[in-house]
N, C-alpha and C positions, 0 to 999 in steps of 0.2 A: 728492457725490463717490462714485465707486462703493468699494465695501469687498470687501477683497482677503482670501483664507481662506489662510492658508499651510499645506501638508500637509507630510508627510514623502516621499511619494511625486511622482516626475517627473508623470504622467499620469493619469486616472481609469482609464485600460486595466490600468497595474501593480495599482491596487487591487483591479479585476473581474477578474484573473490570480491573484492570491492566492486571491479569494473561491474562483474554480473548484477549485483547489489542495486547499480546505480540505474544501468540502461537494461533497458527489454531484449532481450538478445535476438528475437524473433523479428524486432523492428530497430535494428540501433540506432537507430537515426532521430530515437524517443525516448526521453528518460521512461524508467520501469514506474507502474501504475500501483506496482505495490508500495505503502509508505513503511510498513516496520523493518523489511533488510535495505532501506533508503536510509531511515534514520539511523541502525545502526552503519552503515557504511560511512554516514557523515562522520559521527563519533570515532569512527576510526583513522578517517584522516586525518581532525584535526589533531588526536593522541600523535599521530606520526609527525604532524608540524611541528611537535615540542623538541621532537629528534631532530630535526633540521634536515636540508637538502634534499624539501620535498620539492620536488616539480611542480611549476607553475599550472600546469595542466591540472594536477590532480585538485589541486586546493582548490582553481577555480570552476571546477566542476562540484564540487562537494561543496561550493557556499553556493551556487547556481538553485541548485537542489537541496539546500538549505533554507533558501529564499522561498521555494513552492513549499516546502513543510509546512514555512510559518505560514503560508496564506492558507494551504486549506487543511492543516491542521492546528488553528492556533487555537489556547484553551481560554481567551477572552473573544465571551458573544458580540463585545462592542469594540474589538478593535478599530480603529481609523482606518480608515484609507491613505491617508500619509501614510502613514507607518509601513503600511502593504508595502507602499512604493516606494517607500527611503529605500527599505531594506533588499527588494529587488535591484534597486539602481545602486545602491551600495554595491553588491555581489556584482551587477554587471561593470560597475564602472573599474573594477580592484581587475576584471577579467581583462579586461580593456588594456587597460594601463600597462600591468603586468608585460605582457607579449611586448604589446611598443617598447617599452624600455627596454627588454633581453634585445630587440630588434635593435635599439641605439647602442647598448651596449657594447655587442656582436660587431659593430661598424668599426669602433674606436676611433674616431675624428670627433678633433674639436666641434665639427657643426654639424650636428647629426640631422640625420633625416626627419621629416618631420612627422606626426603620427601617422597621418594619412599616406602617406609615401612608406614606412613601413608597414601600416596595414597592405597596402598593394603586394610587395615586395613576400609576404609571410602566408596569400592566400586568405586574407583576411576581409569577409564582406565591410565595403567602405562605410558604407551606415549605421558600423555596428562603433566608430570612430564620430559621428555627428550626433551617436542619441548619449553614448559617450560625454561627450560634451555640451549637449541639452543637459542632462542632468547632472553636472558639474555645474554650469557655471550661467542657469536658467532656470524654469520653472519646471521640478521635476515632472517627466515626463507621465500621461494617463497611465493608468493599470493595464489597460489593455494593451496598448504599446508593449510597455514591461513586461509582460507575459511572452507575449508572441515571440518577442527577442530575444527572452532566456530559452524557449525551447528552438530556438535557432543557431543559436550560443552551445546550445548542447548538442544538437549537429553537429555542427563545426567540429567540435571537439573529438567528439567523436571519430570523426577522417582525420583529422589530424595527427592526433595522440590514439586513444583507447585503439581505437582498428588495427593500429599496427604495430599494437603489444605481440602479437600470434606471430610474427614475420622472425621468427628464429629466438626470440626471448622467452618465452616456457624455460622455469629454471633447469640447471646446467643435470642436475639430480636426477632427471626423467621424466618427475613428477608432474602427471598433468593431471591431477586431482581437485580442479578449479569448481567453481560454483556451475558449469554448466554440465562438467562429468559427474558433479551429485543428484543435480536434478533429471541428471538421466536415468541415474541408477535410481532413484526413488520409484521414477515415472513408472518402467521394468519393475520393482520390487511392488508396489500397490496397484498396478496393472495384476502381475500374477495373482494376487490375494484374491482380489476382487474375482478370477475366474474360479481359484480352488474351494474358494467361498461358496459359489454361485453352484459348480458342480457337486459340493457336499451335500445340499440342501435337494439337489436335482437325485440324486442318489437316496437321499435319507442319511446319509451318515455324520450332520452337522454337528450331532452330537456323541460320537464315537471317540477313543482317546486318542488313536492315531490324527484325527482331525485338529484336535485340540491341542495338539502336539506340533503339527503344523503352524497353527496359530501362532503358537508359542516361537516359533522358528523365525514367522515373517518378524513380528514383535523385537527379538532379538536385535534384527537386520535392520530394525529402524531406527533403533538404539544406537547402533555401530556407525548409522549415518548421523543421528543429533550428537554423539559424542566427537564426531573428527573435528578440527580446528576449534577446540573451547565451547562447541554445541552451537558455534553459529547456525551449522547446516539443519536446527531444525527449521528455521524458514524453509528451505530447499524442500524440505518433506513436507512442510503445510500449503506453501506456493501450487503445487504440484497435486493435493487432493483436495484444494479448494479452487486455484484458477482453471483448473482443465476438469471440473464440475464433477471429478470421479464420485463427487457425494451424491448428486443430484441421479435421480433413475432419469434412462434416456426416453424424451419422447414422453414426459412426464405431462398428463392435464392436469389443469386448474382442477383443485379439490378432491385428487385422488390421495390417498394414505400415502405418507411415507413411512408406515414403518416397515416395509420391507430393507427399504436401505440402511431405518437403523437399526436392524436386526442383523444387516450386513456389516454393517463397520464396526459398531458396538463392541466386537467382542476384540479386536484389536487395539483399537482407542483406548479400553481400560488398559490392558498391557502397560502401552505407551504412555499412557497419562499416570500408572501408580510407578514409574519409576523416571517419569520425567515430566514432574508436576506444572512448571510451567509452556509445557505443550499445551493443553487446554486452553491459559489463557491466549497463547499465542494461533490457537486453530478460531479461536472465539472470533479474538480480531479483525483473522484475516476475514472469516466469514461478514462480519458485521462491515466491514469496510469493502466486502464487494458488493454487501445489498447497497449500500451507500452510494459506490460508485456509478453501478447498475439501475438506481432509481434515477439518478441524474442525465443518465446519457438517454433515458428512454420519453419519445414521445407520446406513447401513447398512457391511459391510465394505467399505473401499477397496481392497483389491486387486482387485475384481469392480466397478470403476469404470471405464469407458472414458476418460472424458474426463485423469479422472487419472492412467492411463497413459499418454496421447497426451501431456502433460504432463510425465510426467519422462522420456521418450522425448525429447523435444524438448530438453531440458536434456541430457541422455545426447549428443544428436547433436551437439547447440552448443559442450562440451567435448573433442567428439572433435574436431569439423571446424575450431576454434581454436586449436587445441596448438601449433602452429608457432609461432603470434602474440610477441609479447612474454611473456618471461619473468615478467619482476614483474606484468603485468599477470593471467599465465594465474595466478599464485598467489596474489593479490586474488583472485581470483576462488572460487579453490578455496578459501580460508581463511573468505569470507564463505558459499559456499556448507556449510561444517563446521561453523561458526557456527550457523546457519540448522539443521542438522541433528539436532547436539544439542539444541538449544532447544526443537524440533519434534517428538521421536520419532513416528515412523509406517512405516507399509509403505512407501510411496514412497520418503521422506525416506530411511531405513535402507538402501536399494537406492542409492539416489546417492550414499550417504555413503562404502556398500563400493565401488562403483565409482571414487571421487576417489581412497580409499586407496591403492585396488589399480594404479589410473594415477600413481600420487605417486611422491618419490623418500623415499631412506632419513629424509631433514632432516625432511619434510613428514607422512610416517608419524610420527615420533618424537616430534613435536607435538602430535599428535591423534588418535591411535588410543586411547590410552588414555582421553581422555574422551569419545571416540563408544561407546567400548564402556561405558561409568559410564552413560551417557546414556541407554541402551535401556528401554523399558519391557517390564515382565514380561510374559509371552505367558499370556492368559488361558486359554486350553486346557489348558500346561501347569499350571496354578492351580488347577485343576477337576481335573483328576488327579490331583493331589497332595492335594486335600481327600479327594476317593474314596476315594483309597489309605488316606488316615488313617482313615477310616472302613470302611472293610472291612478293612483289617484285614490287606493283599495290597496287592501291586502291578499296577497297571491297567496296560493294554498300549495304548499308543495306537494309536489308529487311523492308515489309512495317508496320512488327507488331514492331520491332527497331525504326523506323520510328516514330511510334506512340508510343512509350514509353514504350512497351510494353516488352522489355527485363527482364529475369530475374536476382535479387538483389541477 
């Protein structure tokens, strides 16, 4: 008789939709840097744990990276640091555990092996069994530890499980319509826009019907990819023209116009956005969360960043050219983007923040001006003057690029 496996999941495609969701496909070996198809990925396993005979692998992947959400997206500015790290060492120890025990399990003798001796036995780094047990049954381990581990933990995992879902499990259907064959076809679909765009404007015919007609085609085709599995795949379509910069003009300086590009996407965006309203706020996001990520990884000053300007230039325009929109919607929007602000202090961030204010009405100001302004971080120019001054004994005169803001962060 043949023997039937029962999942939690419809399809092998939902599960290699998740997998994509999770890890970077480009570097698997790294949870994926985007947090909203992370977050929805999490929600989705745990829906699937209520069904049972979820895989130990999936779960403990998806509290892994449940764990990084809370850290660096939590929406209290004074979280602990315990907290950080219960909930890391929670996630890793449940990861830990789990494996050992299917390992004793699996043995069925009265005197099972011990963890450590099935950590060996399963491929399992041995340390990942002693921080394990630091934070069980010791002083939970620093954050930095707890970091390092989870994204080590999700390697693991990674080789383990996720890699060799592709090894003949693609469901029995045919069907390989997974999160990486959408974000191709995206990648191909807003690639071409972008040249037939490019060449209408080289022509003169941007404004002709057969052009606009085309528009209307690609529009269509984006629709057909936000609509497959429940509209997950509009990440797949924002992923795609916000992390591979198809917004940003290539080779862009500091302080050049972008309205060229938004005179290039503009007119597909509406499309997209009047019949799949919250695309906008999910192209906002992803935008705003890669100036975020993008100010963080850079050493040098961000204001003398092009790409980071084109960036909250972009967010700058998408607030202006949406105002009309829906009410509650434009103030989600503005309230996530404050959110976002204070959490983040930066030159950028601090420029859109004053910009939402200065656009807000009296309710929306009275909300949040007082902790964008709590939120600021001290300007290191002025810091170094004030040490001077202590030291000399006099007051220092700042210079006129100090003067103008222009100190660096």
């Amino acid at each position: 008789m043949p023997r039937y496996t029962i999942t939690p999941w419809r399809h092998q495609t939902d599960l290699l939709a998740v997998r994509t969701q999770l890890y970077d496909l480009t570097s698997p070996a790294h949870p994926s840097t985007s947090p909203f198809p992370r977050r929805h990925a999490v929600d989705r396993v745990l829906a699937w744990k209520l069904r049972g005979n979820l895989p130990h692998a999936v779960e403990s992947t998806a509290l892994l990276v449940d764990a990084i959400l809370h850290h660096h997206h939590s929406t209290s500015a004074h979280q602990s640091s315990f907290a950080i790290r219960a909930v890391y060492a929670a996630a890793f120890s449940r990861f830990v555990t789990g494996f050992c025990d299917i390992g004793r399990a699996r043995e069925g003798t009265l005197n099972p092996s011990s963890m450590l001796e099935i950590a060996r036995q399963i491929g399992m780094p041995v340390h990942f069994v002693g921080l394990r047990h630091e934070a069980t049954h010791e002083e939970v381990p620093a954050l930095g530890r707890l970091v390092a581990a989870t994204g080590e933990a999700l390697g693991w995992l990674w080789q383990a499980y996720w890699s060799r879902l592709d090894e003949g499990e693609v469901g029995q259907r045919g069907d390989h319509g997974d999160g990486v064959r959408w974000k191709d076809e995206a990648r191909g679909l807003l690639r071409s826009y972008r040249g037939v765009r490019r060449e209408a404007f080289k022509l003169g015919k941007h404004n002709s019907a057969q052009h606009q007609a085309d528009i209307d085609d690609f529009a269509t085709k984006c629709g057909e990819i936000c609509d497959y599995n429940g509209g997950e795949n509009v990440h797949a379509l924002v992923e795609v023209l916000v992390d591979e910069r198809l917004l940003l003009p290539s080779n862009r300086g500091l302080g050049t116009s972008m309205n060229p590009a938004f005179t290039l996407w503009d007119a597909l965006l509406d499309r997209v956005i009047t019949s799949y309203p919250e695309f906008l706020q999910t192209v906002a996001n992803a935008i705003l969360n890669t100036l975020i990520t993008g100010s963080a990884s850079r050493l040098a000053d961000e204001r003398q960043d092009a790409e980071q300007e084109g960036l909250y230039l972009w967010l700058q325009h998408l607030f202006a050219r949406y105002e009309r929109g829906s009410i509650d919607a434009y103030r989600s929007m503005s309230a996530e983007l404050m959110k976002q602000c204070c959490l983040h202090p930066g030159f950028w961030t601090r420029k859109l923040g004053k910009d939402a204010l200065a656009a807000a009405d009296n309710d929306f100001v009275d909300a949040w001006e007082d902790l964008f302004k709590a939120s600021a971080l001290p300007d290191v120019g002025e810091m170094i003057l004030e040490v001077e001054s202590d030291a000399l004994g006099e007051k220092v005169k700042p210079s006129p690029v100090q003067e103008a803001g222009g100190g660096a962060r």
